[in-house]
C-alpha positions in Angstrom: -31.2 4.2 -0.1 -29.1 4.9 2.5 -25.6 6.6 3.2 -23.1 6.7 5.9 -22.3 10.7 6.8 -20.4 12.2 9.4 -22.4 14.6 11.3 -19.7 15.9 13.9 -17.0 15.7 15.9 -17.1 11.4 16.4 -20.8 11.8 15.2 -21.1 9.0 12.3 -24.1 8.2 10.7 -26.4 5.7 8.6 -28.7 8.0 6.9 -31.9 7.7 4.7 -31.2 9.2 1.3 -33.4 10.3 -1.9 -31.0 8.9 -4.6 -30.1 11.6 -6.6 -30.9 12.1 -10.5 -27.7 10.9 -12.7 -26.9 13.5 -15.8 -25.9 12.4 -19.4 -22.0 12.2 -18.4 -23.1 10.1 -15.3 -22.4 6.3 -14.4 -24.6 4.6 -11.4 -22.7 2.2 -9.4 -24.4 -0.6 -6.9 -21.9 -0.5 -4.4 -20.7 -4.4 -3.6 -17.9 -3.8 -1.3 -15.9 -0.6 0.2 -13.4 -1.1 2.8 -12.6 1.2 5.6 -9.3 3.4 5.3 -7.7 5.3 8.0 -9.0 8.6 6.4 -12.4 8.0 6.9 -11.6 7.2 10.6 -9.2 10.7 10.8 -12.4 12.5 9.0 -14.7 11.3 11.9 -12.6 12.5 14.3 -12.5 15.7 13.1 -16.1 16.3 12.4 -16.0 15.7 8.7 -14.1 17.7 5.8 -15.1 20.7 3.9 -18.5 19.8 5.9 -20.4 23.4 5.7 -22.0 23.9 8.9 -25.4 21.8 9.9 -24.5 20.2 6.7 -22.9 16.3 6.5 -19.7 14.6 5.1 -21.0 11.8 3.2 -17.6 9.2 3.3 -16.6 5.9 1.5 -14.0 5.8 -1.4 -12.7 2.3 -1.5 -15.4 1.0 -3.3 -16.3 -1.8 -6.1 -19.3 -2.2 -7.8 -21.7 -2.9 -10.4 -22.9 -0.6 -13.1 -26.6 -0.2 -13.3 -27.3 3.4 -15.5 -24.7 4.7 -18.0 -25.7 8.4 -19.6 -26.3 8.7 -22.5 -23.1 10.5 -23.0 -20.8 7.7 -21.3 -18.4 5.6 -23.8 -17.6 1.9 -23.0 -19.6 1.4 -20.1 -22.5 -1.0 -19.8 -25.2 -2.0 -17.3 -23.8 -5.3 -15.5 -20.4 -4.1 -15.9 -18.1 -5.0 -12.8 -15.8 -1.6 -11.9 -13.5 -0.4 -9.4 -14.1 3.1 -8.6 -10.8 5.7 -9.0 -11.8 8.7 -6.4 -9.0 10.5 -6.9 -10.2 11.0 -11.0 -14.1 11.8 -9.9 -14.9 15.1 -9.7 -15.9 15.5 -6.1 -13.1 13.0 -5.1 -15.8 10.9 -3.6 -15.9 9.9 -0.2 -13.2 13.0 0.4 -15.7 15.6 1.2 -18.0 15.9 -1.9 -21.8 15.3 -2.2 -20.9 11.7 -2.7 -19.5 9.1 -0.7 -19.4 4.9 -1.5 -20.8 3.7 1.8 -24.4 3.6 0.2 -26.2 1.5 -1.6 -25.8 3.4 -5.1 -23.2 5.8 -5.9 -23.4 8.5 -9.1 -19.8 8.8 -10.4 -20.0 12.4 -12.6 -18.4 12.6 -15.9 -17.8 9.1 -15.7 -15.2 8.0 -17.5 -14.2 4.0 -18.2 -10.5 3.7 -17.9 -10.2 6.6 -16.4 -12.7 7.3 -13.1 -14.1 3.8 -13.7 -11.9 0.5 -14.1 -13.6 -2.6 -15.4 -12.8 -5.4 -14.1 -13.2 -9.5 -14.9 -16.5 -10.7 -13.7 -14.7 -13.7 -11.7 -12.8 -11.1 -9.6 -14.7 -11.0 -6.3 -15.8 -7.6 -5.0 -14.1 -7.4 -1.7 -10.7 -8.0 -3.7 -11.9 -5.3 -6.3 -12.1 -2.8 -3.1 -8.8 -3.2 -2.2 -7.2 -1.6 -5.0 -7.3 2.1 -3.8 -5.8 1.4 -0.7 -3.0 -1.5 -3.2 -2.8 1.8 -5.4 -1.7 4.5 -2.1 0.8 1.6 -1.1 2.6 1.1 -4.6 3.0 4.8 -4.8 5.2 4.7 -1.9 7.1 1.8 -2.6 7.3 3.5 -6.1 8.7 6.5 -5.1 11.1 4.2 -2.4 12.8 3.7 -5.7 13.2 -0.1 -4.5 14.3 -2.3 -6.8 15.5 -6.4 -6.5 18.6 -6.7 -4.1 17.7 -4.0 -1.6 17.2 -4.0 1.8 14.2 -2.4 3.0 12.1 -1.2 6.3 8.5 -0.5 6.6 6.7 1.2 9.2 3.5 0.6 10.4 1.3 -3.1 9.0 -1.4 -1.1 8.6 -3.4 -2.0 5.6 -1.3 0.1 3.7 2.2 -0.6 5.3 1.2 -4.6 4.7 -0.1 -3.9 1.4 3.6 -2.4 0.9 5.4 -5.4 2.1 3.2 -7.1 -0.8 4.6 -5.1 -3.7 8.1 -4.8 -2.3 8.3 -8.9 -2.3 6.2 -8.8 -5.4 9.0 -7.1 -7.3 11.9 -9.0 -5.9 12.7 -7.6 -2.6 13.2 -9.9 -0.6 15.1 -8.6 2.2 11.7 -6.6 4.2 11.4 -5.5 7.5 8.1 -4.7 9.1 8.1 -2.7 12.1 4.6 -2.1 14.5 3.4 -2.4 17.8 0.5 -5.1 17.3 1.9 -8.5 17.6 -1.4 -9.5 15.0 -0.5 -7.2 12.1 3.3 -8.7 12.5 2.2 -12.2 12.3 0.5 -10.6 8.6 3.1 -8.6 7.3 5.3 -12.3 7.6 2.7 -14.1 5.7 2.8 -11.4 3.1 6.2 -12.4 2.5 8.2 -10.0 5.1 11.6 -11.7 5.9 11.5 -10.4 9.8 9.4 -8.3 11.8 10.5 -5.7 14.7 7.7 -4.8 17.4 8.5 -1.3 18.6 7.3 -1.5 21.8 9.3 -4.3 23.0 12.9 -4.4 21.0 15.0 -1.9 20.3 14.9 -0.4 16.6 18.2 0.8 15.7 19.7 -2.6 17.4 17.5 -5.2 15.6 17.6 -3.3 12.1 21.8 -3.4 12.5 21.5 -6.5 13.6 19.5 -8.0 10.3 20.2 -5.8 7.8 23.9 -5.6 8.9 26.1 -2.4 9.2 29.2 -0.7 8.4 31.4 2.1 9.5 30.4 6.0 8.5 31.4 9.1 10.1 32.6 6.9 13.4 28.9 5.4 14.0 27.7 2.3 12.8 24.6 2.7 10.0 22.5 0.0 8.2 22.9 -1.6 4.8 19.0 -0.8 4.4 18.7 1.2 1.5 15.3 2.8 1.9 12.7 3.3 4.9 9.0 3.8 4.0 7.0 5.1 7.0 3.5 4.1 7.0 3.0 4.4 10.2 3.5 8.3 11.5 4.9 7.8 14.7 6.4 11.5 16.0 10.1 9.8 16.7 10.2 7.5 13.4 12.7 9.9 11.3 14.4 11.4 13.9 15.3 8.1 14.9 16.6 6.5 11.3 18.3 9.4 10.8 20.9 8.3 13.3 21.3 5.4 11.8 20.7 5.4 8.0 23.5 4.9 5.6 24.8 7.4 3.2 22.3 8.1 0.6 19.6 5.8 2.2 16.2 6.8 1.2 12.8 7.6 3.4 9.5 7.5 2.3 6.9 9.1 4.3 3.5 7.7 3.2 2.0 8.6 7.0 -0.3 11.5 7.5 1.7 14.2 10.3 -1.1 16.4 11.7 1.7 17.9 14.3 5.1 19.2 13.4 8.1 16.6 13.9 11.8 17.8 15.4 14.7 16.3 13.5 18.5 16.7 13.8 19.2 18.4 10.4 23.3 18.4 11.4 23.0 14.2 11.3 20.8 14.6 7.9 23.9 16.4 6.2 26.4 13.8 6.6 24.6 11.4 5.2 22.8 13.2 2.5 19.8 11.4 3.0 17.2 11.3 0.3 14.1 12.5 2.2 11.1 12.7 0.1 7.1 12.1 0.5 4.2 9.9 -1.6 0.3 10.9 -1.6 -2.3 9.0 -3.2 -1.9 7.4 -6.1 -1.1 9.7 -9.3 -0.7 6.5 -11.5 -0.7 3.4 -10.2 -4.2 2.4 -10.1 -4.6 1.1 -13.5 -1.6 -1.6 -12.7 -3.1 -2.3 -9.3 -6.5 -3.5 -11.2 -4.3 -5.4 -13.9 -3.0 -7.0 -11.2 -5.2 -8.1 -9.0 -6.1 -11.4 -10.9 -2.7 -12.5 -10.1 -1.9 -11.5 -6.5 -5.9 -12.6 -4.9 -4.3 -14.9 -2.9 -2.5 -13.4 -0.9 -4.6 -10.1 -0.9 -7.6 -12.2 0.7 -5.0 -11.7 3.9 -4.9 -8.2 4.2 -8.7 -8.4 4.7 -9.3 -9.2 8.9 -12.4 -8.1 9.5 -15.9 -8.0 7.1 -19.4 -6.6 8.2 -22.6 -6.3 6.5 -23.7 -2.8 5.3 -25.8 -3.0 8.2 -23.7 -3.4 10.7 -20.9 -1.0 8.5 -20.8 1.5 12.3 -19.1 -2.0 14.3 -16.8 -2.3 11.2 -15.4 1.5 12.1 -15.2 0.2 15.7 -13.2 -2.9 14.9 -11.0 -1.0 12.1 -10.3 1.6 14.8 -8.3 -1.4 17.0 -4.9 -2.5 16.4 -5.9 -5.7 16.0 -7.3 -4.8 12.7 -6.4 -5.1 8.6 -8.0 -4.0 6.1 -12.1 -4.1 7.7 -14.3 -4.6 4.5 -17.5 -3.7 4.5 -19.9 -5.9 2.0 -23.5 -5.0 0.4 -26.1 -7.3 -0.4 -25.4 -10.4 -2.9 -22.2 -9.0 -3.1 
C-alpha cells in the first residue's frame, strides 16, 4: 500500500509501505476519504513531529472508512462496517506523530474501540461528509467553550475550514447574529452561505468600525465597545486580541481556537476594566460523538465547506491547493469511495 510521510523540512511524500500485522485489539480501516487540516500543513513545515532522525512522520487524521479486519478481541465491530475514525482516542493519536497516519490506503487503529476510537456510522452517509467530522468536532469545541447561546452576538475569526465550520454550529444553535472576519473574499462569500449574517474582510475595512457599526455599541469607561458577546479566533493573526480588547464590552468573551507559535503583546491595563473572559479550546475532549449524530442532518450544508477534492493519487496537489487562501476544507478521496 502506500502512505503519505513527511520526510523533512517541506519534504512530503507518497511512500510504498508493507501493511503492517493487526493484533487481537486491532481494527483495519480502508480509508475512503481524509481531508487536509492545517496541522498537517504546519507539520510539513516543520519537518514532521516527534519524527526521530532519518525516520518519517506518517500524517492523516481526518479520516472515514470502511472496516475490513476486526481482532478477535474487538466488540461491536464488523467487516463492512462504515466508521469515522476519533484520533484523539487511538493510542498513537494517528496522523499526529505516531506509526500511523490515514493518508494510506489501510489504516490499523490499536485497541480499537467502537464508540469510542471508532464511530459507526449509517451506510447512506457519504465518506467525504464522514471526514469532516474531526475538523466539525475541533470547531464545536470552541463555539462550546464560547459559551454562545441563542440571542448573542458573535464574531469569528478566520473562514478557515474550522472558523466556517464554526459559523455552522453557532447558526445551528440559534445564533443568528455572526460575524465572519478574513482576508479571502472566497471563504467570505462561504461563511454567508453557511448562514453568517455579515462578513468583514480585514484587509480592506476597518475592524473595530464595522463590528460597532453591526453589532452596535454603548458607552464604558468613556470609549465606545460592542454589544458582541463573545469573539472566537480561528484565525491567529498576531494583532487579533490586542485589537478586541480595545473594544470588547464588559465581560465579553474570547475564544482562541488558533494555533500561536510566537508570543503575542496585549495591553493587560485595558483587559482589567473590562474583565474580559479570556480562555482557550483544543481538540475536541467530547464533541465528536454529537458531531457524527449529527451529520445526517446538517449534509447539506456541510457539502460547502468541502472546495477542493483530489484523488489519492494526486493527494500532494491537494496540500498545494489547501495551502491557498482560496481554499475550504480540500478532501482527499480513495478509490470507490
Amino acid at each position: 500500500m502506500r502512505v503519505l510521510n513527511i520526510h523533512g523540512v517541506n519534504d512530503v511524500r507518497l511512500d510504498p509501505k508493507i501493511p503492517d500485522a493487526p493484533g487481537d485489539s486491532d481494527v483495519v480501516v480502508k480509508i475512503k476519504a481524509c481531508g487536509i487540516c492545517g496541522s498537517d500543513l504546519t507539520y510539513i513545515k516543520y519537518g514532521g513531529i516527534h519524527r526521530a532522525e532519518g525516520g518519517v512522520t506518517p500524517i492523516g487524521h481526518e479520516a472515514a472508512g470502511e472496516v475490513t479486519h476486526v481482532g478477535a478481541n474487538v466488540k461491536d465491530a464488523f467487516v463492512g462496517q462504515h466508521v469515522v475514525i476519533n484520533p484523539m482516542n487511538t493510542p498513537s493519536f494517528i496522523g499526529s506523530g505516531g506509526p500511523e497516519g490515514a493518508f494510506c490506503d489501510s489504516v490499523i487503529v490499536r485497541d480499537a474501540k467502537v464508540g469510542d476510537s471508532l464511530l459507526p456510522i449509517d451506510k447512506d452517509l457519504p465518506f467525504d461528509i464522514a471526514a469532516l467530522a474531526e475538523p466539525l468536532a475541533v470547531a464545536l469545541h470552541g463555539v462550546n467553550r464560547s459559551n454562545a447561546k441563542p440571542g448573542d452576538k458573535v464574531v469569528v475569526f478566520g473562514c478557515g475550514p474550522i472558523g466556517l465550520a464554526m459559523v455552522l454550529w453557532l447558526v445551528d444553535r440559534g445564533v443568528t447574529d455572526v460575524i465572519a472576519v478574513d482576508l479571502a473574499p472566497e471563504r467570505l462569500e462561504r461563511a454567508l452561505a453557511l448562514g453568517a449574517a455579515a462578513v468583514i474582510n480585514a484587509g480592506t475595512e476597518d475592524l473595530r468600525e464595522r463590528v460597532l457599526a453591526i453589532h452596535g455599541s454603548h458607552k464604558y469607561f468613556g470609549r465606545d465597545v460592542a454589544n458582541t458577546n463573545a469573539f472566537i479566533d480561528a484565525a491567529g493573526g498576531p494583532n487579533i486580541l490586542s485589537d478586541v480588547i480595545g473594544f470588547i464590552r464588559l465581560q465579553g468573551r474570547f475564544v482562541i481556537t488558533a494555533a500561536y507559535m510566537k508570543p503575542v503583546s496585549i495591553h493587560l491595563g485595558s483587559m482589567l476594566t473590562t474583565e474580559i473572559e479570556l480562555t482557550t479550546a483544543v481538540g475536541y475532549p467530547t464533541e465528536m460523538p454529537d458531531v457524527v449524530a449529527a451529520l445526517p442532518r446538517l449534509k447539506g450544508k456541510l457539502a460547502q465547506l468541502i472546495s477542493h477534492r483530489f484523488g489519492f493519487d494526486d493527494v500532494l496537489e491537494g496540500f498545494a491547493v489547501a495551502a491557498t487562501p482560496q481554499s475550504a476544507k480540500v478532501m482527499i478521496q480513495f478509490e470507490d469511495a
